[in-house]
N, C-alpha and C positions, 0 to 999 in steps of 0.2 A: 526779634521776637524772643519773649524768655517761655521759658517750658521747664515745667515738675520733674524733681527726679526721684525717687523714693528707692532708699537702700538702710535693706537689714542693719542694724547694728545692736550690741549688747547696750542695754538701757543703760548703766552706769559710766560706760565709754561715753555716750552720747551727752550724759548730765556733765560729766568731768569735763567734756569736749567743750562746752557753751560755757561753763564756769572760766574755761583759759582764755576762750575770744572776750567773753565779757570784761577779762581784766586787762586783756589789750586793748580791747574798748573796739572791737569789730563785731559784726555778727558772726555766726559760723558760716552761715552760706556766704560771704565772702571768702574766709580763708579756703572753704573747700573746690570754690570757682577759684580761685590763685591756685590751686595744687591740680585741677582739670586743668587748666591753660596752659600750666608748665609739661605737663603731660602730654597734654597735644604738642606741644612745642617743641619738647627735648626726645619725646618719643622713649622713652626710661621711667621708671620707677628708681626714686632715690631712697636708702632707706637709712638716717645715720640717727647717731644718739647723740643731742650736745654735752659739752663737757660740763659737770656738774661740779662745782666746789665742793671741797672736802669741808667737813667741818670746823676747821682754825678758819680757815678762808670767809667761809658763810659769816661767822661771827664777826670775822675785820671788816667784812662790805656791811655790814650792819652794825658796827660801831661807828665807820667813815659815817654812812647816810644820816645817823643820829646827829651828830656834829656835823652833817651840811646842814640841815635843818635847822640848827638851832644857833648856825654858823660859829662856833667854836672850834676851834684848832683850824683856823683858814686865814691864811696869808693870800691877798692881793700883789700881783707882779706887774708893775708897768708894762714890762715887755720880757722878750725871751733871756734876754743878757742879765738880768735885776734878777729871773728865776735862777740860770745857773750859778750868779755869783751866791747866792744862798746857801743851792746846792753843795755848791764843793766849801762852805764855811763850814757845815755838819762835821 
């Protein structure tokens, strides 16, 4: 049986909050029933920050993703051994 739960929140947490599940592509009442269940489960509140790329970092993972896309600068490896002999040709 599922049952309503209504909790206060700051309307701009809430709007942010659905803009990140959206781009995960969940609703929020799923991820917020994943953080109840681990809550019942682990019996803890976890509270951490992900590591966030510095800026040189941000721009190279968005230089790589441009060139997956458009697949430029990508070498095909039969297998692991055909990768490292590449490697150590650098």
């Amino acid at each position: 049986m599922k049952t309503m739960l209504s909790v206060k929140t700051d309307a701009k947490l809430k709007k942010k909050a659905q803009e990140v599940a959206r781009d995960l592509g969940l609703p929020l009442g799923t991820i917020i029933n994943r953080y109840l269940k681990d809550f019942v489960t682990d019996q803890r509140v976890v509270f951490e920050r992900p590591e966030i790329p510095n800026a040189e970092t941000r721009k190279a993972i968005k230089e790589a993703m441009r060139d997956i896309k458009s697949g430029k600068n990508m070498i095909a490896f039969k297998n692991a051994k055909e990768m490292d002999e590449y490697l150590l040709s650098l």
